[in-house]
C-alpha positions in Angstrom: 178.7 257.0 109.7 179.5 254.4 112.7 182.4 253.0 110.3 183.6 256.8 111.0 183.5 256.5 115.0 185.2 253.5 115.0 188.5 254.6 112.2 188.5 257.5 114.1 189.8 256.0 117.7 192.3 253.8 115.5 195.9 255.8 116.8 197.2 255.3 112.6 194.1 256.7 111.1 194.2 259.8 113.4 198.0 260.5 111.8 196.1 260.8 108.2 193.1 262.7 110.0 194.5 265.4 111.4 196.9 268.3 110.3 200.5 267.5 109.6 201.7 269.2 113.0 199.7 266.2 114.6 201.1 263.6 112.2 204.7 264.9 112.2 204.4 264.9 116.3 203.5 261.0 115.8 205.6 259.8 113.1 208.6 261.5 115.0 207.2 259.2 118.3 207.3 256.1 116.2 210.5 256.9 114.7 212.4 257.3 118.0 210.7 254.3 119.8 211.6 251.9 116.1 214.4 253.0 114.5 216.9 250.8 116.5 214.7 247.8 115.5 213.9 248.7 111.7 217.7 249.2 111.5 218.8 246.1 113.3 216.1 244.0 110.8 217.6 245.9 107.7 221.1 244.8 108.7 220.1 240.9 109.4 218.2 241.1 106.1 221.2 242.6 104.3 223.2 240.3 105.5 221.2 237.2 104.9 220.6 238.6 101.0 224.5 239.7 100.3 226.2 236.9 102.0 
C-alpha cells in the first residue's frame, strides 16, 4: 500500500489514474508544450534514414 502513495504523486501515473477528462486535459498539455520537438526529431531521423 505505500508502493500506492508513492505511484500516485508520479504526474504520468495520475494520467492512467484518473477519468479520461483528466487524462485528455494532460495529454492535450503535453502535446502542445512537444509537438514542435517530436516533429523536428521525426524530420532529422527521416532525413538521416532516407538520405
Amino acid at each position: 500500500m505505500s508502493d500506492r502513495s508513492e505511484i500516485s504523486s508520479s504526474p504520468t501515473v495520475l494520467d492512467y489514474v484518473y477519468p479520461a477528462d483528466h487524462q485528455q486535459r494532460a495529454v492535450l498539455k503535453i502535446k502542445n508544450e512537444s509537438d514542435l520537438r517530436l516533429a523536428l526529431k521525426i524530420k532529422t531521423t527521416n532525413n538521416s534514414c532516407f538520405k
